[in-house]
Structure formats: C-alpha cells, structure tokens
N, C-alpha and C positions, 0 to 999 in steps of 0.2 A: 504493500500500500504506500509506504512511504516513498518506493522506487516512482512509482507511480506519479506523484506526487511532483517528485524532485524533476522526473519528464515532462511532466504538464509543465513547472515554472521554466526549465530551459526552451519550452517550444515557447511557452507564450512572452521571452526576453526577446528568441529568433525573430517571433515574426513581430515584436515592435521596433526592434531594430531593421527588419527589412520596411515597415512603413516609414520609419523615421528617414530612411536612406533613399526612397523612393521621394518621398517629400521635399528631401535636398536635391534629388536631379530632379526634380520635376521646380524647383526656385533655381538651381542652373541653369535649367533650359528657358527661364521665362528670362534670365535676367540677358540669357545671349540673346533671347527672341528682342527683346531692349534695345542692346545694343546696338543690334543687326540693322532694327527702325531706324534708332537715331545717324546710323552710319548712310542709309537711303537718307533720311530727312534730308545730312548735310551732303549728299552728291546733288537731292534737288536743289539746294540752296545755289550752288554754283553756276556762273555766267546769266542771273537773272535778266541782267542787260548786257550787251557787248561789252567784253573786256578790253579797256582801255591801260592802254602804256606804253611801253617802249620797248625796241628789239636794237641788237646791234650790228644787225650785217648790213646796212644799206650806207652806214657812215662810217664802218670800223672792218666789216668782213675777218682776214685772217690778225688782224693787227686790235685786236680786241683785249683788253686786259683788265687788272683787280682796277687800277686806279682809275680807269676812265668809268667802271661800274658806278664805282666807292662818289664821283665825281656827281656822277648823273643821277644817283638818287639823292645828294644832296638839294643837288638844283632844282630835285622836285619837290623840297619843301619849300626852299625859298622862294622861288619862280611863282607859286602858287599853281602849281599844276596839278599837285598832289589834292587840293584842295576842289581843285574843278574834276576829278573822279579817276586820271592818271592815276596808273595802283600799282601796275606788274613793269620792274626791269626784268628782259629776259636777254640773256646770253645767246647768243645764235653757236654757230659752230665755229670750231677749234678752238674751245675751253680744254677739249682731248688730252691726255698725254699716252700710254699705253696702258693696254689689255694687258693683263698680267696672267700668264699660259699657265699658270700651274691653279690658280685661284678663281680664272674667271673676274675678277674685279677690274672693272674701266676705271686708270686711275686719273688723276687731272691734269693737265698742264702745270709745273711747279715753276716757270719759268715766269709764265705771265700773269700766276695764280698763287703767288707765293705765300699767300696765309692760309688755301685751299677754299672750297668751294663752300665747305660748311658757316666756316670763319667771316665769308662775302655773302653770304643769305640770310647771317644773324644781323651784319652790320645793315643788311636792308628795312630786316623786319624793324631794324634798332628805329629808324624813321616811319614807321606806319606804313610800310611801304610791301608789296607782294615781292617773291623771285621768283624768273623762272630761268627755263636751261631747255637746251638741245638736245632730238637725237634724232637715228634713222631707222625705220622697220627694214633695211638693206643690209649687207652684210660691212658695207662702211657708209658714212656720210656724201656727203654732197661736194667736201671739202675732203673728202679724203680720209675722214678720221675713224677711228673704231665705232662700230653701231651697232644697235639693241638687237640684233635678230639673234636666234637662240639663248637671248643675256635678258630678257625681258623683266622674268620673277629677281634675276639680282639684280637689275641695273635699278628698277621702281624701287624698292627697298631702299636703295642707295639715295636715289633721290630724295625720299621719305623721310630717309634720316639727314642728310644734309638741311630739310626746310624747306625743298623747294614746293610753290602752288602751284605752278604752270609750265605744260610741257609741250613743246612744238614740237614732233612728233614726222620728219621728213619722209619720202618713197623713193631715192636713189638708191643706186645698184641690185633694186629688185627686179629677179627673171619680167621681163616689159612686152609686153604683145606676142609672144611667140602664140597664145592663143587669147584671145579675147575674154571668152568666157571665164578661163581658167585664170585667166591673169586679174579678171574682175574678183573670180571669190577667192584668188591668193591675196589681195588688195586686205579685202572682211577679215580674213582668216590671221595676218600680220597686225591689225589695228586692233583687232579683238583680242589678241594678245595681251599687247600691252594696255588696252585699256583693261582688262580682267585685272593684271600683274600690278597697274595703279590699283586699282579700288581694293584690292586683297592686303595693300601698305595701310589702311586704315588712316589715310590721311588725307584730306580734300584736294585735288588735283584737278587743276582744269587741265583738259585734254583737247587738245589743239590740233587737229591733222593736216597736214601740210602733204596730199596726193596730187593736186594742180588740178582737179578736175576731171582726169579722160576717164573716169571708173565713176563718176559720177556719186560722191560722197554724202551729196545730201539726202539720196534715198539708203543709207546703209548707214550714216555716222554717229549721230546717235543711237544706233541699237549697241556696237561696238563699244560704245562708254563716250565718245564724243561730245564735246559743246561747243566747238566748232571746226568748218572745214574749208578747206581754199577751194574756189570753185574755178581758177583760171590757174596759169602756169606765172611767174614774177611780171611784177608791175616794176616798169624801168621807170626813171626819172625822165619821160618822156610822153607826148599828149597823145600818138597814135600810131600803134605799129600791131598790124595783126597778129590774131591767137597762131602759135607756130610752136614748137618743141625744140626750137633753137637757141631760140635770143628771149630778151622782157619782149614783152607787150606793152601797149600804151595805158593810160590811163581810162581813155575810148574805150577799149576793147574790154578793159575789167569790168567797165559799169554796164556795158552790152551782154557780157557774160551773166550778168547777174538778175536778167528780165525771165520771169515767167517762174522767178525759183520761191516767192515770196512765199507759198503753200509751205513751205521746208523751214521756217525761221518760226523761231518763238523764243519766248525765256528759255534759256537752259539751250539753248540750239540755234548757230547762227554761221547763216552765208560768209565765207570769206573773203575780200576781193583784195586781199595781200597788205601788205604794208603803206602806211603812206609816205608817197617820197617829197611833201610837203616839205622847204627849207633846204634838199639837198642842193639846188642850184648847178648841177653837174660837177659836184664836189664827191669827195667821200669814195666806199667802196666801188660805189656803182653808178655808171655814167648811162647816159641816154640823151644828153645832149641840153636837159635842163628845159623847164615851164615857166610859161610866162606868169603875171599875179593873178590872172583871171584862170588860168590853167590849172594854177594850185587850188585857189579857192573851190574851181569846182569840184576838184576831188574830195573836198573838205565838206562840200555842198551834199554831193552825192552818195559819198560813205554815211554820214549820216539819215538822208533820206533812205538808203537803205539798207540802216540799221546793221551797217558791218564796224565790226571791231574796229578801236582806233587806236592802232598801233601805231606810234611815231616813227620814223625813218631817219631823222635827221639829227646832226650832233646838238641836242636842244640848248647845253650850254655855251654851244658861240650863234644861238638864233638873233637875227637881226629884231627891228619891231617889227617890219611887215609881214614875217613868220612867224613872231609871236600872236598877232592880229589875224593871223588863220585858226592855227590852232590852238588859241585859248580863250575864245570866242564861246561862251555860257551857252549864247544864245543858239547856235547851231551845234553843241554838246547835246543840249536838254533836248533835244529831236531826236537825235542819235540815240538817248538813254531813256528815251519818256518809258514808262514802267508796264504802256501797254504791250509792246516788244511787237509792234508789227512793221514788216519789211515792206517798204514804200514801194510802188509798181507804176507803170508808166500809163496814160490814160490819153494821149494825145499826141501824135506824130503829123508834121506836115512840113515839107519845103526848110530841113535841117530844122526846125524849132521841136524841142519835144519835152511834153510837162507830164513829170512825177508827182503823186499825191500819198502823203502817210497818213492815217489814221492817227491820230493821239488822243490822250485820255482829257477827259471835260468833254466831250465832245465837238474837239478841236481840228483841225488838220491842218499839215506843212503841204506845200505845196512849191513847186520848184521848176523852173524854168529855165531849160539847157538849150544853149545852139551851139548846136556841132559843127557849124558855118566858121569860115575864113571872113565871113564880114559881119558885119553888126546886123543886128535884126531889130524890128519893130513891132507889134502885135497887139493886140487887142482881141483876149478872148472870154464869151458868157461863161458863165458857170455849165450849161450844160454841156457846152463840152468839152468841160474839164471834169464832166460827171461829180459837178456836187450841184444839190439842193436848188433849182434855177431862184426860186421865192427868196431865198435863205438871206438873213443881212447878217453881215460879217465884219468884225473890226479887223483888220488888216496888220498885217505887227512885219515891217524888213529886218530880219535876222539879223543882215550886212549892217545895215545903217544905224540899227537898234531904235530904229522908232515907227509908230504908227503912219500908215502910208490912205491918204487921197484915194480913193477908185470908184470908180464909173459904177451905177447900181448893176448888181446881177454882171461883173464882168471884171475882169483883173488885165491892168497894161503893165507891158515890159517892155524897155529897151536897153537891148544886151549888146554887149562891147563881142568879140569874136570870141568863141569857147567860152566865153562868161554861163555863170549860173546864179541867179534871183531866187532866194528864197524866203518864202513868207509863210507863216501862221496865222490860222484865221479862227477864230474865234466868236461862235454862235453873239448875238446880240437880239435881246429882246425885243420885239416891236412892240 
C-alpha cells in the first residue's frame, strides 16, 4: 500500500512537472510569436517614404574614403539637410579590401578605412544620421571588388553588426541573358537571398536593388524583401542619351522609364530612377558633359513628382547656392515625401509639353509641367485636360518661387524656358 502510495506521488510530481514545462514552451513560443511580430512590424516600418540621402560614387567613385564620409555627415547637420529628411550616407563600392579564403569574411579597405567600417557607422549614427554600404549579388562588384554571392548569410551578419541601415544591393558579373527566363528567376533567386540573409540579422535594413531594370524589379522586389529598385540602367550627368547597356542615360530617359510603373510604388516600395546628379557640373566621378539650371531642376522637379528616392550625387560640401536652391528646396521635398506615397503619372502629352499630376494628402495635388523642347514653350491648359475636377477652384502654390500664383478660372499657364519644369500644388478652396 505504501508502495502504492509512494507511485501515485512520483507520477503525480511527473506529470506536474511535465504541465509546468509544457507551460514554459508554450510562454516561449508566445514570446518568439512576439518577437517575430514586432520584427515584421519594424520591416513594415521601413522606407515609408522614399529614402533620402546621399551615395558616393557619382563625386568620389574609387577615390572614396573615412574622411570625406566623416566630412559629409557633418555637413548634414550643419547645412541643415539632415533637418529637411536627408538620413542615409551610403558608401558605394571599393570600401573592399579582401575575402579572407580560409574564413569566408569580406574584410574592409584598411587603407582608406583606417578606423574600419564599424568605427565610421557609429560616428554617423553619433549625428542622427543613417549608414549604409555596398555590395553585389555577382561573384564580384561592379568595381571589381569581392561580392555577396555564396557570402550572403555572412556578409548580412556583418553588416548587422557593423550598424549599417541601408544596403545597395548591385547585379554585375551575374551569368546575363544566356536565357531570359532563366536569367529572370536567377535575378529573384540572388535578391531573395540576400534579402532572407538581411531580415534573418534581426536588424532593420533597407534593401535597395540596384538590377537596372531589364528583369523588371518592380513586379518581383518586394516579394524578395525589397523597398526599392532601379528601374533604368545609370543616370549620367547628362539631359538625354538613350536607354542602352553601354554608357549612363540621360536624365530624359530615367523619367521616360518611369511612366506606366506608378501601380508598383507605395510606402515601403519604390521606383528607382538612380541617383541625382544635381551639382555635379561634369565634375567628380562621372562625366556626361554636365546640365544646364533648368536641367537640374527638372530632375529635382521630376524625382519628386515621382516619388523616387533622393539620393544626392554630388560632393554636397563644396555645393555652390544654386545647388543648394535645388536640393534643399522644402517645398518640392514635401511632394517627394507627402505620406500619401503615391507615384505621380503623366496625364497630358502634346507638341514636346507634357504634365505630371500627384495625388497628395488634404486633398491636394502637385502638378508639373515638363518640355522636353530645345525652345521655350507657352500654354494655357483647362483643368480637364489635365484630368482634374473642370468646376474645382484651387489656390495655386509655385514650389520654385514659393508663392501663390494668379491663374485663369478652370485653367493653369506656363511659360517654360527649354527643359525647364513648373511645379505647382493646388489646393481645394471652398466656394
């Protein structure tokens, strides 16, 4: 009996120790289910609006170093750029130094990186400021240097740990057209990579893909882990040179690439038409021959109508005024970042004039007027066919000039200087 006994209390310890342990993974599992959320929550968090900042291969390319970084996130406190939504300094390529054969580890450039990569991501965050860094889904860069293919889970780690937010993401020396199809879902299969290999770092990384377009990124980039993707091949410091695999493109050409794609863009997801080469002057890495003020501006004009990332291009600490009067202009930012994230689309083509229209939040809309003419242009056009509201009255607000503009009821005039682009917000008004 007593055996008996002494059996019952060891079964009934067993089985309260197996509730109690059932208890505990089943509070593990709720608090990974937690985790897991909050770890989606902050992927959606990221790129609610275009990400704005700076990159360094259009004024620095191989000649890139700690001190011009160290340089240039200062300047984005003091410049007040940092202040107008300027977040991310990113490194482009040959930060590199070598792959280390036995370990697998990409180490850094100690020459031009001599405090290392960690040490230059702290002193960014040290100013409120994002980092980001290069690499390639190819077996090297663009530049020649070591890249992430087979190195994906260690290279993201690394980054992870070093700090960085933001990762440009390149497609050189990947097998290229040998079949189409194949080279499309080798595209998915390389990007999805590394976007798995970020998000698996537990650390918020914007993911940047830099394909150029011919695999067509925006119906596949975001599933991959993507927030945004280039939809053309490099924008030169130049107003118009066709889409080609050889050379930049123009400025023309990026904004043309970027018609019909506005179904693709939202918070979290956005068209890329490259760098802007705003201030280069056919200085710096990359020539093309240099834009006139109307040239630049419209790119300035036009990125923001359609809600593409503004990445700077140019060395922003020797910017003259009239490159700082491009881009640090509030007033054609807040278009660029209005919070409703929609990508502006074209609504009006005739005889070189052609007008852009954005939706924005109050029930607003920018509205933008490009000529792609070698001469000046004149115009006078109704509301309907610029496809808004023919009845509607509208206060009228010039982005350029920053003030309320005069116009004809039910009709908007422009007169545009050559390649100039006019931008206005219009803004319901009560009858």
């Amino acid at each position: 009996m007593l055996q008996c006994i002494k059996k019952a209390g060891i079964l009934n310890v067993i089985i309260v120790l197996l509730i109690f342990l059932a208890g505990c993974k089943e509070t593990v599992s709720e608090k990974t289910a937690v985790m897991q959320s909050e770890k989606v929550v902050a992927d959606d968090m990221l790129a609610l609006t275009p990400p704005m900042g700076w990159n360094s291969w259009n004024p620095f390319g191989k000649n890139v170093n700690e001190q011009v970084i160290r340089e240039t996130a200062d300047f984005f406190v003091s410049s007040g750029m940092k202040d107008l939504g300027f977040t991310y300094i990113v490194i482009d390529d040959y930060w590199q130094g070598l792959r280390d054969t036995a370990t697998g580890v990409l180490n850094y450039n100690k020459e031009r990186f001599p405090s290392g990569i960690k040490a230059l991501a702290d002193y960014v965050h040290s100013k409120g400021l994002k980092f980001g860094i290069y690499s390639d889904a190819g077996t090297m860069t663009c530049g020649d240097q070591p890249a992430s293919y087979g190195y994906e889970e260690k290279d993201a780690k690394m980054f992870a740990e070093w700090g960085v937010d933001y990762l440009k993401y390149d497609y050189c020396y990947c097998p290229d057209y040998a079949s189409l199809n194949n080279d499309y879902k080798m595209a998915i299969s390389r990007y999805k990579a590394m976007g798995d290999a970020l998000k698996a770092t537990g650390r918020p990384i914007v993911y940047s893909i830099c394909e150029w377009g011919p695999r067509s990124p925006w119906l596949w980039g975001k599933e991959v882990g993507g927030h945004l993707w280039r939809t053309s091949y490099d924008v030169g410091d130049k107003w118009d040179e066709p889409r080609n695999e050889s050379s930049q493109i123009g400025i023309l050409t990026s904004i043309d690439v970027m018609l019909d794609l506005e179904r693709f863009a939202g918070p979290g997801s956005w068209n890329d038409p490259d760098m802007l080469v705003i201030g280069l002057n056919n200085s710096g890495f990359i020539k093309g021959g240099g834009c006139t003020f109307e040239e630049y501006r419209t790119q300035m004009s036009m990125w923001c109508m359609l809600a593409a990332p503004l990445m700077m291009g140019c060395d922003v600490r020797n910017m003259d005024d009239v490159t700082k009067s491009i881009l640090l202009n509030q007033d054609i930012i807040a278009i660029d970042q209005d919070s409703l994230g929609k990508q502006g689309f074209r609504v009006y083509r005739k005889d070189g004039l052609e007008v852009f229209k954005k939706p924005l939040t109050g029930n607003r809309v920018a509205v933008a007027f490009l000529n792609r003419n070698s001469t000046g242009k004149k115009e006078t056009l109704s509301f309907r066919e610029m496809e808004l509201e023919p009845d509607m009255v509208y206060s009228v607000y010039d982005v350029w000039t920053h003030k309320i503009v005069n116009q004809p009821a039910g009709k908007l005039s422009m007169d545009l200087k050559p390649h100039e682009t006019q931008v206005f917000v219009l803004t319901p008004v009560a009858k």
